[in-house]
C-alpha positions in Angstrom: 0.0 0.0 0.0 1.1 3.3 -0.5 2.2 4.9 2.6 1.3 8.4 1.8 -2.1 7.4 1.3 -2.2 5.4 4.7 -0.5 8.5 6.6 -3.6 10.4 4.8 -6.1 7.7 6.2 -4.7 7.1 9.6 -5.3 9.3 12.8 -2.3 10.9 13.1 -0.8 14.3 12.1 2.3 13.9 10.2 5.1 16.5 9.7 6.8 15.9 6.0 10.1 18.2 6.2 11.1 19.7 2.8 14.0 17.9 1.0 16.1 18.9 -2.2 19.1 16.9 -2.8 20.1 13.0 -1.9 22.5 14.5 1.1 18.7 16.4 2.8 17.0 13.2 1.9 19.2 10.9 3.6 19.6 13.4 6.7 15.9 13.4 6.9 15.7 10.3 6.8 18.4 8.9 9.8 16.0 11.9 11.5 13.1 9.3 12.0 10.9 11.3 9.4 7.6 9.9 7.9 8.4 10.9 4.7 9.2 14.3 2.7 8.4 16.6 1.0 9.6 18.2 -2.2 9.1 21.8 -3.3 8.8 23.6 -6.4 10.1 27.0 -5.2 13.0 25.1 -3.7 13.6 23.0 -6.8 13.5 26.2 -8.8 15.8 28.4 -6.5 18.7 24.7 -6.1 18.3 23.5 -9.2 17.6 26.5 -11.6 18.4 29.6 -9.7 15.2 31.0 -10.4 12.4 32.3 -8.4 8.8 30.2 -8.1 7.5 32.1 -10.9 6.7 29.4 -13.2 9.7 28.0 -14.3 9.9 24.6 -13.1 8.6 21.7 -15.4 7.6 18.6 -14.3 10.9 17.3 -16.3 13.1 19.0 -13.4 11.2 17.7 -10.3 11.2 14.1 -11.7 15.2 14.9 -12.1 15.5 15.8 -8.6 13.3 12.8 -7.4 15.9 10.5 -9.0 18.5 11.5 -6.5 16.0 11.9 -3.7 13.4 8.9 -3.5 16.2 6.2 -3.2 18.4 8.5 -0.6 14.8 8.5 1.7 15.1 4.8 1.9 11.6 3.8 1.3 10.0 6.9 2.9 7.0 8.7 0.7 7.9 11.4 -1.0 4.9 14.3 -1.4 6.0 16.4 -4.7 5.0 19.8 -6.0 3.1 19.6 -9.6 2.3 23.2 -9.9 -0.9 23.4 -12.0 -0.4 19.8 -13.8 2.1 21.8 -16.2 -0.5 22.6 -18.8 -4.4 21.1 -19.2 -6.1 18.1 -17.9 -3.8 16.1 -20.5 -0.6 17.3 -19.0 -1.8 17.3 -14.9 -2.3 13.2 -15.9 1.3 12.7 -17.7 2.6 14.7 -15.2 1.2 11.9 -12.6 2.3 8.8 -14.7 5.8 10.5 -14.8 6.3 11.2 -11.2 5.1 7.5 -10.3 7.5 6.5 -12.8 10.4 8.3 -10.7 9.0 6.6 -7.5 7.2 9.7 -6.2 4.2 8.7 -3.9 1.9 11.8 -4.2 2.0 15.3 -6.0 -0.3 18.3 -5.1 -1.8 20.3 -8.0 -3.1 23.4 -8.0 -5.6 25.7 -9.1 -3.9 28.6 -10.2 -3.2 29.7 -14.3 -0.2 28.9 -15.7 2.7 30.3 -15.3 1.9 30.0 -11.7 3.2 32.2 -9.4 4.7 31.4 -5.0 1.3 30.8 -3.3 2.8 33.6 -0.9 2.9 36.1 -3.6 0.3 38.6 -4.7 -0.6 38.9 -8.2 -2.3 35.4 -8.4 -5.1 34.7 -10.8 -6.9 30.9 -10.2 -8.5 28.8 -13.5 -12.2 28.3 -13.1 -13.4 25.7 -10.9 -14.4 22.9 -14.0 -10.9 23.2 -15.1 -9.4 23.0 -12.0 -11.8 19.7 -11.4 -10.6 18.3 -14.9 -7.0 18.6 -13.7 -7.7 16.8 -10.5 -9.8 14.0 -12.2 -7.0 13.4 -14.8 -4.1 13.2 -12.2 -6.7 10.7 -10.5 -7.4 9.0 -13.2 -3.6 7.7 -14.3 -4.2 5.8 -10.9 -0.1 6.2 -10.0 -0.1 8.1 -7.3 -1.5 9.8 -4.4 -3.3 13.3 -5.6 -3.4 15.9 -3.1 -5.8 19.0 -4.8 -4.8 22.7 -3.5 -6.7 25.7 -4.3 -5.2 29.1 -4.1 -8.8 30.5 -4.2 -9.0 31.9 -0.4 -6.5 34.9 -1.2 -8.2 35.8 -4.5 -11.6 34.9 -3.9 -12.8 34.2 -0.4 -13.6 31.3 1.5 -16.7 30.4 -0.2 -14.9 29.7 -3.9 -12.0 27.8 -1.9 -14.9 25.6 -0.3 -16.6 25.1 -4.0 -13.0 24.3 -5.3 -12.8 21.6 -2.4 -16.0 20.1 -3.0 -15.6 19.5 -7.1 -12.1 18.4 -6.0 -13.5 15.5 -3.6 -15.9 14.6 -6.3 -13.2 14.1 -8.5 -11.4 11.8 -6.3 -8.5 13.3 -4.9 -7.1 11.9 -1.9 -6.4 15.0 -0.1 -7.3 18.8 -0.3 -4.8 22.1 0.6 -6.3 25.6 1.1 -3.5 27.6 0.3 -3.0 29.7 3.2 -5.7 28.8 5.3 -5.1 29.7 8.7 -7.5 27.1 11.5 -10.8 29.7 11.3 -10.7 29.2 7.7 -10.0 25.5 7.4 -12.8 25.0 9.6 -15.0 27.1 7.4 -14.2 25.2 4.6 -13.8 21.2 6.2 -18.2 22.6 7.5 -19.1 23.6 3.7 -17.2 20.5 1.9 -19.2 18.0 4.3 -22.7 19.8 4.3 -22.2 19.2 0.4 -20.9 15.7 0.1 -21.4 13.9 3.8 -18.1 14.2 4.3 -14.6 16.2 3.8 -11.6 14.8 2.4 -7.9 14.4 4.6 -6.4 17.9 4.7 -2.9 19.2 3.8 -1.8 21.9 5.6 1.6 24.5 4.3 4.2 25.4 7.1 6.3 27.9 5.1 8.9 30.8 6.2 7.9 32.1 2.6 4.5 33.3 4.7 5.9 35.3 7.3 6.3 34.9 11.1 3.5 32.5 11.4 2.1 31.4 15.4 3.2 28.1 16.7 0.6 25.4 15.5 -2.7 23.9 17.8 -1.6 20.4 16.5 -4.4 19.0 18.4 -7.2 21.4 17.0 -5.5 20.6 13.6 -5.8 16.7 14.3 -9.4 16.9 15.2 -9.9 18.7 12.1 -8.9 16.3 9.6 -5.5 17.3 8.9 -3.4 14.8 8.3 -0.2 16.1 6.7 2.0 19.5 7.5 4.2 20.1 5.2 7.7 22.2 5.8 8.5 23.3 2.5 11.3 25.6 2.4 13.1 25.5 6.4 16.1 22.9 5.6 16.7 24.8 2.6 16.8 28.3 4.5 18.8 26.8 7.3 21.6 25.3 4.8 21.6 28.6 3.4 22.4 30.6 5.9 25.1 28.3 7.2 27.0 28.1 3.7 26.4 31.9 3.4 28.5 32.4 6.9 31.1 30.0 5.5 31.5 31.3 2.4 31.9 35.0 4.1 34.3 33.6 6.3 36.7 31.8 4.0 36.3 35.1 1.7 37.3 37.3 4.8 39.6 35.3 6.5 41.0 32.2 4.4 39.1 30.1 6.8 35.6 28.6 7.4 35.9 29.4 11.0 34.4 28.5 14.0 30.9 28.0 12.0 29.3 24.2 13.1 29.0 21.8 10.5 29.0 18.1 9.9 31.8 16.1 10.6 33.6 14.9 7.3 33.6 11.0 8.6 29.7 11.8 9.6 28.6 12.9 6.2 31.0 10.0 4.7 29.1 7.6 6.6 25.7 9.4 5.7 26.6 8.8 2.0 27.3 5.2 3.0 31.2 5.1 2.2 31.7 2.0 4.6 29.0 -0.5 2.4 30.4 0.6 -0.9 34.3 -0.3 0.5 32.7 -3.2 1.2 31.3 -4.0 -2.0 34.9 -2.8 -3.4 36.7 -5.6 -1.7 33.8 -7.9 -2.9 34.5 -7.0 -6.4 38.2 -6.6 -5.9 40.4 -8.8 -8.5 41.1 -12.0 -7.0 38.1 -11.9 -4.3 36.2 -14.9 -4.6 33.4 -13.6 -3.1 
């Protein structure tokens, strides 16, 4: 079974941490994590250089993925689809490709494409039959688990990020994200999705520095609520940052990395498993015999 989609069905709430690279996957994962998370804006800013303006393709995530999924060891990984990439046509290639590089769920959004950060103004959503059709494609390649966001609550209100929820669960997604949907909201919206359809969907919540100084979370409230998965987009990425920016100051100051804390090198050797491929050298050494 997929394990994304049992974290979404069980009765906990699970934190997925953001991950980027094989060395964050692997350091997540020796961290007792549930699984990960992979972002678009942080794919576009490590991989690209660029700002989450649109210029990821589903092309780079897989890419990243590659290096990632095997470094989490069997964990889930939760990826960023943007809007699908294009129509309903692309949003269900875009799934089949991600299963295909051993993602376990995307989340696809609502807005028109080129999308924009959900924490940036300027944002324009698709109507809400397209932003169904996207869902119900992504559903329909049956690879993965679909997690629907709508970025409707900052353009349109509450009652158009409810509607959005409601033709999302109708078209089968797994999960639903109200982009920046603080607890007042989310219960708004979890009331309107089950007076229409009996019932509301597992919910995604977004934990990201991109938003601001945000107040500590009522995981318990959240729980009760239906949320199942917080995602941390964008902190391991700020906090590697922000070291390598102090070391790379310091060695251009002073000819030295200084007294900044970092990973021992025979730590991150034995992250990157040196000791088992030594191991498999002598195996494989000429003359072994076996």
């Amino acid at each position: 079974m997929n394990q994304l989609r049992a974290i979404l069905g069980g009765p906990d709430l699970v934190h997925l941490p953001g991950v980027y690279d094989a060395v964050s996957a692997r350091l997540a994962a020796r961290a007792g994590v549930a699984g990960a998370h992979l972002s678009g804006a942080v794919a576009s800013a490590v991989a690209l250089g660029l700002p989450d303006l649109g210029f990821v393709h589903a092309a780079d995530i897989v890419r990243v993925a590659q290096s990632v999924v095997p470094a989490l060891d069997g964990l889930p990984l939760l990826a960023d689809a943007d809007t699908g990439y294009g129509n309903a046509l692309q949003a269900r290639a875009t799934a089949r490709s991600y299963a295909a590089a051993g993602i376990a769920g995307l989340h696809l959004e609502d807005q028109v494409a080129p999308k924009r950060c959900g924490h940036l103004g300027g944002k324009q959503v698709v109507d809400v039959d397209e932003a169904a059709a996207r869902v119900r494609a992504a559903v329909d390649a049956e690879a993965l688990v679909v997690v629907a966001r709508t970025d409707a609550l900052g353009v349109e209100g509450v009652a158009s990020a409810t509607e959005r929820c409601v033709a999302f669960a109708e078209a089968g997604a797994d999960a639903v994200f109200v982009e920046g949907a603080g607890l007042p909201d989310l219960v708004r919206v979890t009331e309107g999705v089950t007076r229409a359809t009996g019932g509301c969907p597992p919910l995604v919540v977004n934990r990201s520095e991109a938003a601001g100084a945000e107040p500590p979370l009522d995981q318990e409230a959240l729980r009760e609520l239906g949320v199942r998965v917080v995602i941390h987009p964008v902190s391991a990425l700020l906090a590697a940052a922000r070291a390598q920016q102090s070391v790379y100051a310091a060695i251009a100051a002073h000819g030295d990395a200084g007294p900044v804390e970092r990973l021992g090198w025979d730590d991150l050797t034995d992250l990157v498993g040196l000791t088992d491929q030594l191991t498999l050298e002598q195996r494989y050494a000429a003359g072994a015999t076996s």
